[in-house]
N, CA, C and O atoms as CSV, one atom per row, in Angstrom:
chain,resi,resn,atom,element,x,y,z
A,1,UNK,N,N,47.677,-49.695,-15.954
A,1,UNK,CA,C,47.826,-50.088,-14.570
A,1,UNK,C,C,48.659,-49.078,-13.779
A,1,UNK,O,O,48.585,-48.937,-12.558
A,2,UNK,N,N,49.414,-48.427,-14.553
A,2,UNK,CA,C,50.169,-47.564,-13.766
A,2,UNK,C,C,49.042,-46.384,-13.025
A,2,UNK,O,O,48.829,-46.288,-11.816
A,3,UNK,N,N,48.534,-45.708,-13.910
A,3,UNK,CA,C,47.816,-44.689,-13.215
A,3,UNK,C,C,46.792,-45.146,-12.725
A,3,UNK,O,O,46.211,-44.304,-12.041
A,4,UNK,N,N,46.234,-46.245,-12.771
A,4,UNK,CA,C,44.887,-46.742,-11.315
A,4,UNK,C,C,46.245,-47.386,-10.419
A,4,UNK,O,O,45.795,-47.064,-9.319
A,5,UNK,N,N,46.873,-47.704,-10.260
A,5,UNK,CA,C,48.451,-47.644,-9.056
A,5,UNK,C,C,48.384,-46.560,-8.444
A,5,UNK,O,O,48.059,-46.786,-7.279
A,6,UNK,N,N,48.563,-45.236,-8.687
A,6,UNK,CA,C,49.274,-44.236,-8.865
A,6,UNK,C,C,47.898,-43.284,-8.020
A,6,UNK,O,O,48.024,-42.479,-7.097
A,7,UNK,N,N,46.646,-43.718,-8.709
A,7,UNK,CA,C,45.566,-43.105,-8.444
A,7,UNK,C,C,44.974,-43.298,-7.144
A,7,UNK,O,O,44.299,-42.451,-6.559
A,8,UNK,N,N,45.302,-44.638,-6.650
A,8,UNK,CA,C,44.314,-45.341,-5.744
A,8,UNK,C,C,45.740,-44.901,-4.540
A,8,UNK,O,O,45.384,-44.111,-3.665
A,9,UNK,N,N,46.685,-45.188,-4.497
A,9,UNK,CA,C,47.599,-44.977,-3.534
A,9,UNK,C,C,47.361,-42.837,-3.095
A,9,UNK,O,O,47.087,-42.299,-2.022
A,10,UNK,N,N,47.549,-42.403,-4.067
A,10,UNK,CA,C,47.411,-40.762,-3.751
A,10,UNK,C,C,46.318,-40.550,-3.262
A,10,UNK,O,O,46.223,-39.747,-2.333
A,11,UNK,N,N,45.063,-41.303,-3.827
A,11,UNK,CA,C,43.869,-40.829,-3.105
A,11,UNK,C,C,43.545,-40.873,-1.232
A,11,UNK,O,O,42.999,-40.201,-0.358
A,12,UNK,N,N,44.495,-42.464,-1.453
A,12,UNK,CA,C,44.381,-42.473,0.208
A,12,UNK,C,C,45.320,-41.825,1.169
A,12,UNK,O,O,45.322,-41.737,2.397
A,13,UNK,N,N,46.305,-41.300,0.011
A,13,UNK,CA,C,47.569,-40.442,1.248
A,13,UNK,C,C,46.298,-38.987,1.227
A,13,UNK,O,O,45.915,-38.531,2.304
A,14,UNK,N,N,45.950,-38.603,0.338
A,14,UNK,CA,C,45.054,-37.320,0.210
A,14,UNK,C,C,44.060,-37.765,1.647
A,14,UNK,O,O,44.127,-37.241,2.759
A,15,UNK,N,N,43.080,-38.978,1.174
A,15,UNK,CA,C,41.938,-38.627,2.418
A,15,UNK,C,C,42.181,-39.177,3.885
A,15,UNK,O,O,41.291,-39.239,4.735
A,16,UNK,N,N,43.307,-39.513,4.049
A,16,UNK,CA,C,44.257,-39.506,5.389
A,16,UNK,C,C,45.358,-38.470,5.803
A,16,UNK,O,O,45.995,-38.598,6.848
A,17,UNK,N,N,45.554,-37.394,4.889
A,17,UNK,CA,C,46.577,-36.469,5.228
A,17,UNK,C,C,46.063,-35.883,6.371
A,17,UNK,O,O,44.907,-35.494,6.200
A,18,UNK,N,N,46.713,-35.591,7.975
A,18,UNK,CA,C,46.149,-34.753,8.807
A,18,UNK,C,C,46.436,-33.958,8.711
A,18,UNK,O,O,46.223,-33.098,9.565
A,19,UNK,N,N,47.167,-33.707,7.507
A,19,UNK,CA,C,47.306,-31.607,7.827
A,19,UNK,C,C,46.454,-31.309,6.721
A,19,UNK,O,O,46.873,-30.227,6.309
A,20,UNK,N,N,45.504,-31.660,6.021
A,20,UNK,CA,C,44.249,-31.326,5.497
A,20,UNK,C,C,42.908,-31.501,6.249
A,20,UNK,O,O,42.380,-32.559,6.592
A,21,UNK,N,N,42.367,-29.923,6.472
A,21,UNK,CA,C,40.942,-29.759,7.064
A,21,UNK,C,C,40.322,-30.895,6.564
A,21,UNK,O,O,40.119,-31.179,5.384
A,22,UNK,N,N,39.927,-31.772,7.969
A,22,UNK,CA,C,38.068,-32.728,7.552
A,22,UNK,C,C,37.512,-32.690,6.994
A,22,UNK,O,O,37.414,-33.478,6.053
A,23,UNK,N,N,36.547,-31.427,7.297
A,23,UNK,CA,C,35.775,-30.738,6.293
A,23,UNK,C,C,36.312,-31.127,4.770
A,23,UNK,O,O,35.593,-31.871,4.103
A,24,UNK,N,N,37.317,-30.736,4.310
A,24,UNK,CA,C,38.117,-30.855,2.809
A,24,UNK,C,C,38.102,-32.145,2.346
A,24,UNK,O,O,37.773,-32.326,1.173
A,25,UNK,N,N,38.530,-33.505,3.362
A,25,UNK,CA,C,38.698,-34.342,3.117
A,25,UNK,C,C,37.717,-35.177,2.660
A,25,UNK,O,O,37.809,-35.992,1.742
A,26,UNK,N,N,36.408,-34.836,3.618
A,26,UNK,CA,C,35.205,-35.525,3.275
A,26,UNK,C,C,34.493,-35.141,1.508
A,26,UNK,O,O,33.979,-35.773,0.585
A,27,UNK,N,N,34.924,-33.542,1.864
A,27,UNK,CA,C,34.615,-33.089,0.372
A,27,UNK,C,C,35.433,-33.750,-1.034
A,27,UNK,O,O,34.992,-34.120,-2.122
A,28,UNK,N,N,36.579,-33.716,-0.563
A,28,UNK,CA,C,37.353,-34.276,-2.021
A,28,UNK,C,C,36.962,-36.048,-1.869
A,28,UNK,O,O,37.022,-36.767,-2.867
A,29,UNK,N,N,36.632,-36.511,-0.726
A,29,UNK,CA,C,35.729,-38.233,-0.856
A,29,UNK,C,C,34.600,-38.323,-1.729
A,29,UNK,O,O,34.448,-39.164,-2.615
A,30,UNK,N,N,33.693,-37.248,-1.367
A,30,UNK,CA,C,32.573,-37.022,-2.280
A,30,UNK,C,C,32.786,-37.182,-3.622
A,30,UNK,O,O,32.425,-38.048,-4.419
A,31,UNK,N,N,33.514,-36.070,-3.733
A,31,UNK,CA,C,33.946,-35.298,-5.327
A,31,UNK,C,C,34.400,-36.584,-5.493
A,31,UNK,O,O,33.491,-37.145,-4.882
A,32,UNK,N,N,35.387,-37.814,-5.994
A,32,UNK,CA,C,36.495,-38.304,-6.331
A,32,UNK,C,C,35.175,-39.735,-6.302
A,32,UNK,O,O,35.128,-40.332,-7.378
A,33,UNK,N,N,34.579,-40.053,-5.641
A,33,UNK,CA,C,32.874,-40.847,-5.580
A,33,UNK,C,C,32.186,-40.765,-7.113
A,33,UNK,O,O,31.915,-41.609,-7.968
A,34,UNK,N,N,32.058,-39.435,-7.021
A,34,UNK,CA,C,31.453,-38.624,-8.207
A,34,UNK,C,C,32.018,-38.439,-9.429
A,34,UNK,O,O,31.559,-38.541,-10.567
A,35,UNK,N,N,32.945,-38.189,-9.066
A,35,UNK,CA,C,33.706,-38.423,-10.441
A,35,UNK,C,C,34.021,-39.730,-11.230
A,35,UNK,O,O,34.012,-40.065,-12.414
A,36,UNK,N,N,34.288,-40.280,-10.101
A,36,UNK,CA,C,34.598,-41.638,-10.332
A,36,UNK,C,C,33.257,-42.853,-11.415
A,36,UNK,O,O,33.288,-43.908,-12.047
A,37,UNK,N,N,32.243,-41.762,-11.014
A,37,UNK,CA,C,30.786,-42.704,-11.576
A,37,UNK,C,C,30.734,-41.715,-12.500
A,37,UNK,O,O,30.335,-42.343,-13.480
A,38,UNK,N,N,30.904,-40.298,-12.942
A,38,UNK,CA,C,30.778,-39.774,-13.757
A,38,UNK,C,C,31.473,-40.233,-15.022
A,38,UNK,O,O,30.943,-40.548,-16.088
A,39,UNK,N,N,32.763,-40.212,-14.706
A,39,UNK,CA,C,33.950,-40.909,-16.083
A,39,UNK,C,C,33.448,-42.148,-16.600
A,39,UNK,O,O,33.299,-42.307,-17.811
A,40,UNK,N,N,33.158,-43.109,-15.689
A,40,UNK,CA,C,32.364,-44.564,-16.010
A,40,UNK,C,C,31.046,-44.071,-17.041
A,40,UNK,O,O,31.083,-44.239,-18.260
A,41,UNK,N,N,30.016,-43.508,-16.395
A,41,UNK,CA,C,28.763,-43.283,-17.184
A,41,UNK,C,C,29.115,-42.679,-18.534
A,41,UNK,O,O,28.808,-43.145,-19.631
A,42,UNK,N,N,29.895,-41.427,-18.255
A,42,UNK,CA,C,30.405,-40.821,-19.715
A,42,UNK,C,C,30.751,-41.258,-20.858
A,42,UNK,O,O,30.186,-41.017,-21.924
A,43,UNK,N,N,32.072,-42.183,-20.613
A,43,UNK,CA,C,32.485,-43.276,-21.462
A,43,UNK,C,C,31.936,-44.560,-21.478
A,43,UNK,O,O,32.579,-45.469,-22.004
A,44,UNK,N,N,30.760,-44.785,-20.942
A,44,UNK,CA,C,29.816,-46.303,-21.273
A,44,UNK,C,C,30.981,-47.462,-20.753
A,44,UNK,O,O,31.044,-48.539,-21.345
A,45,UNK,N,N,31.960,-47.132,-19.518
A,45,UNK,CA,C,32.908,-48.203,-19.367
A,45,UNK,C,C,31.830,-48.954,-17.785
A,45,UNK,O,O,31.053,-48.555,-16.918
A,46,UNK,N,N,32.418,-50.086,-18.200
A,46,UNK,CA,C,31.684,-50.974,-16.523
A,46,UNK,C,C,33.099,-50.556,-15.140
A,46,UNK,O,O,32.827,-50.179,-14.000
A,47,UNK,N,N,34.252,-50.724,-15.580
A,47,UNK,CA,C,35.327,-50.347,-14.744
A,47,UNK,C,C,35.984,-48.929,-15.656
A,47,UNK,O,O,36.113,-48.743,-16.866
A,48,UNK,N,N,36.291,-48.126,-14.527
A,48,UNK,CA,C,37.424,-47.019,-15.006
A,48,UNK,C,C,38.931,-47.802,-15.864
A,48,UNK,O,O,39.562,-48.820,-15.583
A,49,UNK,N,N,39.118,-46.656,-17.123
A,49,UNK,CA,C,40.548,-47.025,-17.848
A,49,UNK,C,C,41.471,-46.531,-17.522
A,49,UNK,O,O,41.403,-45.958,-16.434
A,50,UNK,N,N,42.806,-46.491,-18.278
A,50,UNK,CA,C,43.621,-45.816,-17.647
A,50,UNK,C,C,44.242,-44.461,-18.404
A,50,UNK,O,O,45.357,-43.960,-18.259
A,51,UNK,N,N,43.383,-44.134,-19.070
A,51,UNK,CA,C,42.911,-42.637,-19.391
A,51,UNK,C,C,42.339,-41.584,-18.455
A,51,UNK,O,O,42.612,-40.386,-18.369
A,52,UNK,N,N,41.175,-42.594,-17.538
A,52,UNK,CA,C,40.626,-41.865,-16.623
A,52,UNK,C,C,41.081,-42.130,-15.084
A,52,UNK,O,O,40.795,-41.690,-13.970
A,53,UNK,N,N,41.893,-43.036,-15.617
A,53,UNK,CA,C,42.463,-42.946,-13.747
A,53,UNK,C,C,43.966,-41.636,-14.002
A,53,UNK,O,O,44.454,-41.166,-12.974
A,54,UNK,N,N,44.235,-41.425,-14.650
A,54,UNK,CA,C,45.206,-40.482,-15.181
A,54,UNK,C,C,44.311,-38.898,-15.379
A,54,UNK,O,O,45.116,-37.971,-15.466
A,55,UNK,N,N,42.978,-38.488,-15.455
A,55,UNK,CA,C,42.456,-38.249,-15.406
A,55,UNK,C,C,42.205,-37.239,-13.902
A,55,UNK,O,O,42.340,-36.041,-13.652
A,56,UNK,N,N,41.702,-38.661,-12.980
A,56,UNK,CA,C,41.740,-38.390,-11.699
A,56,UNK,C,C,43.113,-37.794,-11.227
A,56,UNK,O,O,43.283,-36.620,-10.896
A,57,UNK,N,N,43.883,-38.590,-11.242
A,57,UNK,CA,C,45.174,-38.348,-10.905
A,57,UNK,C,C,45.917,-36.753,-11.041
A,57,UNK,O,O,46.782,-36.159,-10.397
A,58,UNK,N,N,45.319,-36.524,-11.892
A,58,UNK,CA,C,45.028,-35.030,-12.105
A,58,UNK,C,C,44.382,-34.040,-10.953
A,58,UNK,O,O,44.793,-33.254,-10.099
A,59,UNK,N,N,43.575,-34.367,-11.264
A,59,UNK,CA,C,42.286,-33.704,-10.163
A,59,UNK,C,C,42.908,-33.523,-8.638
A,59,UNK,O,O,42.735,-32.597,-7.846
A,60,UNK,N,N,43.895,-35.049,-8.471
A,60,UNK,CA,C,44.315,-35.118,-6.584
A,60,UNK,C,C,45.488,-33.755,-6.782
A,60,UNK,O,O,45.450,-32.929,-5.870
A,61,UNK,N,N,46.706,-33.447,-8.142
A,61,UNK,CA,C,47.056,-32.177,-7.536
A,61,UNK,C,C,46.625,-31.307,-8.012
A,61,UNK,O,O,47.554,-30.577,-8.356
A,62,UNK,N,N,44.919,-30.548,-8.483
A,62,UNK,CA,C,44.678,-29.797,-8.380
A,62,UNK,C,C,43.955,-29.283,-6.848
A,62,UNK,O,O,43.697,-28.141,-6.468
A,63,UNK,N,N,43.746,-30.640,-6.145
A,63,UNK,CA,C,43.057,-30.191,-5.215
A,63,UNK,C,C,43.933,-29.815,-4.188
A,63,UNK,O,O,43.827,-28.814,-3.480
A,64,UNK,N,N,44.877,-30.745,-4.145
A,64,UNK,CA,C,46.290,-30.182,-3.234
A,64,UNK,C,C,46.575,-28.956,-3.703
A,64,UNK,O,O,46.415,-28.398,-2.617
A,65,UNK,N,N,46.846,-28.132,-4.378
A,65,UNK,CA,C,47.268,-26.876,-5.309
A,65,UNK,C,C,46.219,-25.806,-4.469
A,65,UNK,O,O,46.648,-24.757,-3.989
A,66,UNK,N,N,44.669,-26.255,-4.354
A,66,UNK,CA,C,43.963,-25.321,-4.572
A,66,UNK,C,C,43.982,-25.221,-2.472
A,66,UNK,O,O,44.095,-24.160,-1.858
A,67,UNK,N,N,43.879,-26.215,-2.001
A,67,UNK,CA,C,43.832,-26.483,-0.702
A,67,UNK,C,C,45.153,-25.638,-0.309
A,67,UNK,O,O,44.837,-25.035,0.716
A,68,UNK,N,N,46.314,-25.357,-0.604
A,68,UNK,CA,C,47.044,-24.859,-0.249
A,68,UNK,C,C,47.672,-23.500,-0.659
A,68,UNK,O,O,48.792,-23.052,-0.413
A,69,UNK,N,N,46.317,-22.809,-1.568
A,69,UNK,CA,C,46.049,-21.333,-1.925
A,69,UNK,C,C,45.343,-21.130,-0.719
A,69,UNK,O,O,45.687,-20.153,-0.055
A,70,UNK,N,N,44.203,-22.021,-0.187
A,70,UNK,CA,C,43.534,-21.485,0.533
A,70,UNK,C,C,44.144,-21.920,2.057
A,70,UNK,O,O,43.358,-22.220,2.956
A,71,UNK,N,N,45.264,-21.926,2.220
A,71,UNK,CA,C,46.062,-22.116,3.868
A,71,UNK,C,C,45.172,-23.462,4.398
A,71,UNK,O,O,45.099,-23.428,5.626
A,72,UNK,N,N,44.639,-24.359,3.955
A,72,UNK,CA,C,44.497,-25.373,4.234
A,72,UNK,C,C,42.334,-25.145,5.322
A,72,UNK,O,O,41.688,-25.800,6.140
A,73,UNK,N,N,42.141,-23.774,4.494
A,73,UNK,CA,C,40.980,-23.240,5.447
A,73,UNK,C,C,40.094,-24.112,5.161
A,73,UNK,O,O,40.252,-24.528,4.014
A,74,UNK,N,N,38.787,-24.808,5.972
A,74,UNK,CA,C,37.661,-25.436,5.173
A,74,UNK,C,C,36.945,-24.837,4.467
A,74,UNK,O,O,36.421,-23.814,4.908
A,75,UNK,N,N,36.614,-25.384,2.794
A,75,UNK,CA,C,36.583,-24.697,2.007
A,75,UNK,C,C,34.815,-24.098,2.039
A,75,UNK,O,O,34.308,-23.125,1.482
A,76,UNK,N,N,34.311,-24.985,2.796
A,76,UNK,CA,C,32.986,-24.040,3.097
A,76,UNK,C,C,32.353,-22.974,3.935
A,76,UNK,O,O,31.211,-22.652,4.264
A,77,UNK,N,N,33.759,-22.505,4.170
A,77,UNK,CA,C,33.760,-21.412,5.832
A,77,UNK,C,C,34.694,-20.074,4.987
A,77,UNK,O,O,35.063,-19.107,5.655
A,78,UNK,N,N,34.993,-20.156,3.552
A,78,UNK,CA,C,35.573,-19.405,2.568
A,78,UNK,C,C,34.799,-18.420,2.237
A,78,UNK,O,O,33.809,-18.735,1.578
A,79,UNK,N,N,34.982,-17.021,2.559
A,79,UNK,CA,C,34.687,-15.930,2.199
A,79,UNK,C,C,35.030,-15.576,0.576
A,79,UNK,O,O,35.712,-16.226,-0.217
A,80,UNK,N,N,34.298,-14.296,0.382
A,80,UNK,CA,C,34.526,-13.382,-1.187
A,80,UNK,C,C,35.912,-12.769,-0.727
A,80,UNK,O,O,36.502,-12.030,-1.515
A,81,UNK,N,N,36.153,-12.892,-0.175
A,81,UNK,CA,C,37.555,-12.185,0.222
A,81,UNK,C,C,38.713,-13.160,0.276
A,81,UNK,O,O,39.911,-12.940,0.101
A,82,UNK,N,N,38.248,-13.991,0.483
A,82,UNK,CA,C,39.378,-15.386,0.665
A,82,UNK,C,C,39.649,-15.879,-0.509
A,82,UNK,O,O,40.614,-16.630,-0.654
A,83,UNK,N,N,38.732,-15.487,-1.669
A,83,UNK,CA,C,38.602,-16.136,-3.007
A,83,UNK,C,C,39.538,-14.819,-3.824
A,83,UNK,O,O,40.581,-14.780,-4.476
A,84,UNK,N,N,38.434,-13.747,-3.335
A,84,UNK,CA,C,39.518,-12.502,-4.234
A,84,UNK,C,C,40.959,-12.685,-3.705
A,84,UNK,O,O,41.896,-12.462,-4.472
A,85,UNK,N,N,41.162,-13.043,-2.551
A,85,UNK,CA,C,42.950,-12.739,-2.501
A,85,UNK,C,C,43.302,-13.719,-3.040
A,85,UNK,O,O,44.173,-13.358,-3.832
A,86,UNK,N,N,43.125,-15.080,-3.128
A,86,UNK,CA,C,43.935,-15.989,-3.805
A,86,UNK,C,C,43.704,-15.728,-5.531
A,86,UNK,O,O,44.505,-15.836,-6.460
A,87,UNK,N,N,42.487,-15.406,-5.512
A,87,UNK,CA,C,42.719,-14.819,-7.308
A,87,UNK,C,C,43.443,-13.556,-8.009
A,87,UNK,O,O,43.974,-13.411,-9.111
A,88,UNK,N,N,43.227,-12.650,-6.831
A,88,UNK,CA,C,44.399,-11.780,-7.159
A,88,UNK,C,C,45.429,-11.645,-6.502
A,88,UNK,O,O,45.875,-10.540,-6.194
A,89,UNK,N,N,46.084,-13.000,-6.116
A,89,UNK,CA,C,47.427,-12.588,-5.788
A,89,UNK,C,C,48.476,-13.214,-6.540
A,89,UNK,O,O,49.652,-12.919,-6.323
């Protein structure tokens, strides 16, 4: 219970943060949709455990992490150049 707590509260500070691009937000709604039915189908569960809400929980600060390599740009307006500098810097 802790990490579907933990999971469901971050997700909504994530897809309400206004200092994260729209664009981003709608994308990590998608993704986190998707994932969410992916972990279920994978493991043959009817509800997510709390392996995989710990799981997710994961995922919300990689996306914060990665959103804020990229200055908060929408990530589909991201150049080869926007990718090389954050990989090589």
């Amino acid at each position: 219970m802790i990490f579907e707590t933990r999971y469901y509260k971050s997700k909504d500070k994530l897809l309400t943060e206004k200092s994260i691009d729209k664009n981003n937000r709608e994308l990590f709604e998608k993704f986190f949709d998707w994932e969410e039915e992916k972990l279920k189908r994978q493991n043959g569960l009817p509800k997510l455990d709390e392996s995989s809400y710990k799981t997710l929980c994961g995922y919300i600060n990689m996306l914060r992490n990665v959103n804020l390599w990229f200055n908060n740009k929408a990530w589909n307006e991201l150049t080869e150049k926007d990718i090389k500098h954050v990989y090589n810097d």
